[in-house]
C-alpha positions in Angstrom: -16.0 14.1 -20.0 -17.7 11.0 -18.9 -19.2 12.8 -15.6 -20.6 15.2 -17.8 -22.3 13.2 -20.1 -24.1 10.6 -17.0 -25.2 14.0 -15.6 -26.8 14.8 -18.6 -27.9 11.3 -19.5 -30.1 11.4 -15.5 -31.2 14.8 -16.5 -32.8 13.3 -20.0 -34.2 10.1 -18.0 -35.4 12.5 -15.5 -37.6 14.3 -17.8 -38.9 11.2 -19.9 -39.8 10.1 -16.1 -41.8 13.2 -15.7 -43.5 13.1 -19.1 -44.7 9.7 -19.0 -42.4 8.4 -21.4 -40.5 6.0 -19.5 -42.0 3.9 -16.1 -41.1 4.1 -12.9 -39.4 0.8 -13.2 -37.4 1.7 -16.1 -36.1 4.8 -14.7 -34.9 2.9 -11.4 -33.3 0.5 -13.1 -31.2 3.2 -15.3 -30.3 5.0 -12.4 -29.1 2.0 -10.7 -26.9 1.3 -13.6 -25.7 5.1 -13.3 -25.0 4.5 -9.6 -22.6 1.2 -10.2 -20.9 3.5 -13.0 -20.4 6.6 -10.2 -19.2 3.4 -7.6 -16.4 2.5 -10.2 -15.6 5.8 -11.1 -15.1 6.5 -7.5 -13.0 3.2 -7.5 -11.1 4.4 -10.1 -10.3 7.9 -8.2 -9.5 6.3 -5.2 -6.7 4.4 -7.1 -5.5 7.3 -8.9 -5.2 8.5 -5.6 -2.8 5.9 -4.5 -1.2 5.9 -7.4 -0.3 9.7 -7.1 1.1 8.7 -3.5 3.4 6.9 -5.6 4.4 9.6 -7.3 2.7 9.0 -10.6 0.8 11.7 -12.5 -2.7 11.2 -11.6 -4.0 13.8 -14.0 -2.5 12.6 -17.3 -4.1 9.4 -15.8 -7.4 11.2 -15.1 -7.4 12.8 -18.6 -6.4 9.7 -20.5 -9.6 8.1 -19.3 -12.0 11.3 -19.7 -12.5 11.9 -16.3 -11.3 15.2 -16.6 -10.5 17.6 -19.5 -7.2 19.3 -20.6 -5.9 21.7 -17.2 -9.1 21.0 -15.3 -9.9 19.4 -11.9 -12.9 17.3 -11.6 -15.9 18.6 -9.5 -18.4 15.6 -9.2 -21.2 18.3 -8.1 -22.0 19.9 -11.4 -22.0 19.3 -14.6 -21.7 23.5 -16.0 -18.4 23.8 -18.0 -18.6 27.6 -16.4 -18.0 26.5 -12.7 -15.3 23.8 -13.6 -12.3 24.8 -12.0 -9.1 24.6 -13.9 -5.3 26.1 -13.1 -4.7 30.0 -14.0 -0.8 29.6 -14.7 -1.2 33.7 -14.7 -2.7 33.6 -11.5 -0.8 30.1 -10.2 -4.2 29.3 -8.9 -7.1 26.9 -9.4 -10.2 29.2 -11.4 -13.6 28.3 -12.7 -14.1 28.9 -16.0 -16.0 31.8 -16.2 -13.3 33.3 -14.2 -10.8 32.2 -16.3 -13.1 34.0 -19.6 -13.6 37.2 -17.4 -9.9 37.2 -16.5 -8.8 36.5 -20.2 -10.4 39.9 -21.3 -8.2 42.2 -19.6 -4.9 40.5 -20.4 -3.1 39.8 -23.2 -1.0 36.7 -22.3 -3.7 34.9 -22.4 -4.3 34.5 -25.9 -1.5 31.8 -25.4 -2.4 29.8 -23.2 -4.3 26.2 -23.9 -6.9 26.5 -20.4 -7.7 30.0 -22.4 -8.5 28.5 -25.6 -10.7 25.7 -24.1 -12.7 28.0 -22.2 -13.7 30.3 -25.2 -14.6 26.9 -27.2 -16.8 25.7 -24.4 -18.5 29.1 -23.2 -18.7 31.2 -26.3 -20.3 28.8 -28.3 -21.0 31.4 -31.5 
């Protein structure tokens, strides 16, 4: 998801900030370009938004783009796949991940279903 990866791209300038690799000039001028980026991707919510006003599907919008992945909602404060929340059609409610992988274990229609199968790919990496 594109969220995912600016997070992780200010994480790595971040660091090369802290071990001298990169100047303070350098690193403000990244993060400025990350900060137009987040201003359009907020531009593009906002007219997702309106668009699902008009009864269009925001979220095949939303995951056509990468904004979001397969059955999940986007939460702009983290970038952990284990706290994304995504919708439990077993539980007709919105889950994090780690819930959904805890919840998996003790019930057996789960093996079907696609937020399932994501989940184990993303969190039991072996």
């Amino acid at each position: 998801m594109i969220f995912d990866q600016e997070v992780e791209e200010i994480h790595r300038q971040r660091r090369l900030l802290n071990a001298g690799k990169i100047n303070l000039e350098l690193f403000m001028a990244n993060m400025k370009g990350f900060d137009q980026s987040h201003k359009c991707m907020a531009n593009k919510i906002q007219a997702y938004a309106v668009a699902f006003k008009a009864n269009r599907t925001i979220r095949r919008h939303m995951e056509r783009d990468g904004l979001i992945g397969h059955g999940s909602m986007p939460r702009l404060d983290s970038g952990s796949f284990e706290i994304e929340m995504i919708r439990c059609p077993d539980q007709d409610r919105q889950i994090s991940r780690a819930e959904c992988l805890d919840y998996s274990g003790a019930h057996d229609g789960c093996l079907t279903c696609e937020n399932d199968k994501i989940t184990k790919s993303l969190l039991l990496e072996d």
